[in-house]
C-alpha positions in Angstrom: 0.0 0.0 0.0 1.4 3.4 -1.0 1.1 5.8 1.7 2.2 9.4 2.1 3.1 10.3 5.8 3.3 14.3 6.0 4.2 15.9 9.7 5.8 13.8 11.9 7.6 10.8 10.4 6.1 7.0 11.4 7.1 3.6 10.6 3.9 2.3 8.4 2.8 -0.9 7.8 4.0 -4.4 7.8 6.7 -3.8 5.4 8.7 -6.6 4.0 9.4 -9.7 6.1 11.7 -12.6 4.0 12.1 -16.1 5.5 15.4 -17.6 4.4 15.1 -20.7 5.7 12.3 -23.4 6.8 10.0 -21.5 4.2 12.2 -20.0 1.4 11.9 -16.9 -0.1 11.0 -17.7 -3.5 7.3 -19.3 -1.5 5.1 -16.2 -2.2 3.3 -14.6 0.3 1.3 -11.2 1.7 1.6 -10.4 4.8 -1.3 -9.3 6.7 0.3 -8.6 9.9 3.4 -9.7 12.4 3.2 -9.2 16.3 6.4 -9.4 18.2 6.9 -9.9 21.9 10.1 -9.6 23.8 9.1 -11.6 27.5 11.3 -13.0 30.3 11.0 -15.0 33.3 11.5 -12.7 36.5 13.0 -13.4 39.7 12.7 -10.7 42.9 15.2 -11.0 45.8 13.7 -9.3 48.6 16.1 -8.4 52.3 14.8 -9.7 55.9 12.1 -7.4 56.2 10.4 -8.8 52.7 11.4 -5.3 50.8 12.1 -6.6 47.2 15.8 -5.0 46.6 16.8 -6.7 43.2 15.1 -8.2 40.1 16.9 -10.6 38.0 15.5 -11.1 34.5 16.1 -14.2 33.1 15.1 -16.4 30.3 14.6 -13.7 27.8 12.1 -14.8 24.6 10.9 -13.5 21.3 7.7 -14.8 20.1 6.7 -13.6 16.6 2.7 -14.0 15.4 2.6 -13.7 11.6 0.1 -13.6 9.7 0.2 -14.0 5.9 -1.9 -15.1 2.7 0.0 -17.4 0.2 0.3 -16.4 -3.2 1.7 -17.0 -6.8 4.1 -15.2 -8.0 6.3 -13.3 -10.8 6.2 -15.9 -13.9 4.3 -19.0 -11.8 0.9 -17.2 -10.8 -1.3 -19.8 -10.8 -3.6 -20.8 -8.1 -1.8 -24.5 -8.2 1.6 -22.3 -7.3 -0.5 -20.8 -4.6 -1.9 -23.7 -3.6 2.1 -25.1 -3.1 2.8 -21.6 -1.2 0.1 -22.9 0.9 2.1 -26.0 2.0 5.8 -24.4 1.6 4.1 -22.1 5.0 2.6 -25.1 7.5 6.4 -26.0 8.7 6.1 -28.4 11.4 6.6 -27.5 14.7 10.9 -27.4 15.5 11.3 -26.4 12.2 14.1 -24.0 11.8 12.8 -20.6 10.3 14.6 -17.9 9.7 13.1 -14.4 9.5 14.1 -10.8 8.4 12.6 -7.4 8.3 14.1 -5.4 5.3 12.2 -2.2 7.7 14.1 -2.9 10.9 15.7 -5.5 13.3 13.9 -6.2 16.0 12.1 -9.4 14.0 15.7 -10.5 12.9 16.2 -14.1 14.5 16.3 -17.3 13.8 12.8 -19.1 15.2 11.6 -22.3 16.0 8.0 -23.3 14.7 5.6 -23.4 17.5 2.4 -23.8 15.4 1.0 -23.1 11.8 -2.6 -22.4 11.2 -4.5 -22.3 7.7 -7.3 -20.3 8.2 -10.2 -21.4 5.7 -13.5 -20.3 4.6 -16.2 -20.8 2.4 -16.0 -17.1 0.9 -12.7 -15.5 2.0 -9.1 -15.7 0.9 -7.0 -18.4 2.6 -4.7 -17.3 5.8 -1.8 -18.9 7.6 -0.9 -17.9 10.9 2.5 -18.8 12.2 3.9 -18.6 15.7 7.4 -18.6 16.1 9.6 -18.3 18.9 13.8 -17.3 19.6 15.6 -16.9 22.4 16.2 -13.4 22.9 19.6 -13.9 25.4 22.2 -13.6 22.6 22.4 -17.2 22.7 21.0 -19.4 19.6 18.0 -21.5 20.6 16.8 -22.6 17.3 19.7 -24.7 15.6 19.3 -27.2 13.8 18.4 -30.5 15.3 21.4 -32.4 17.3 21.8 -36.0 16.2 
């Protein structure tokens, strides 16, 4: 969607998010919309009188919800190449995936697959919905598998 933003400058819009792994980027897709969340576990340390003096945040995680619609594309759109899209975008969960926003970084990680959901129905454009998780500690939770 062109937009033009006159005043104070704002980011707009999903932008462009690439997968470059676990769904490739030549799978078409339109995203509809991505929600991230930063979370961690907390732990309060609190002095003989029960006063909480420190908090230790631990465990930190990135979920990301996605949503998009799969989609033909340049030279192959067909509904049977959408229809492929489709199935390139229900990873199972573990799957490796990585992500990039070409807008910004705070997306940027590699995820691991927590669930994939086709939305379907009987009048309306097919969604997926991916949730995808990272650890967020500057240590790499989703590797691939050990053997």
């Amino acid at each position: 969607m062109a937009a033009t933003i006159k005043g104070t400058a704002v980011k707009w819009s999903v932008g462009t998010i690439d997968f470059t792994a676990g769904i490739v980027t030549t799978d078409a897709r339109m995203t509809q919309s991505a929600r991230v969340q930063r979370t961690s576990e907390k732990t309060n340390i609190k002095d003989i009188g029960g006063t909480v003096k420190t908090q230790v945040f631990h465990g930190a995680m990135k979920t990301l919800s996605i949503t998009v619609v799969p989609s033909g594309r340049a030279g192959v759109n067909t509904v049977t190449e959408a229809e492929r899209s489709a199935d390139a975008h229900m990873p199972a969960p573990g799957t490796l995936v990585t992500v990039t926003d070409l807008n910004g970084t705070t997306i940027d990680d590699n995820y691991n697959v927590l669930s994939a959901t086709e939305n379907l129905t009987v009048d309306g454009v097919m969604t997926i919905d991916l949730e995808l998780e990272a650890g967020d500690e500057g240590t790499e939770l989703a590797t691939a598998p050990i053997t």
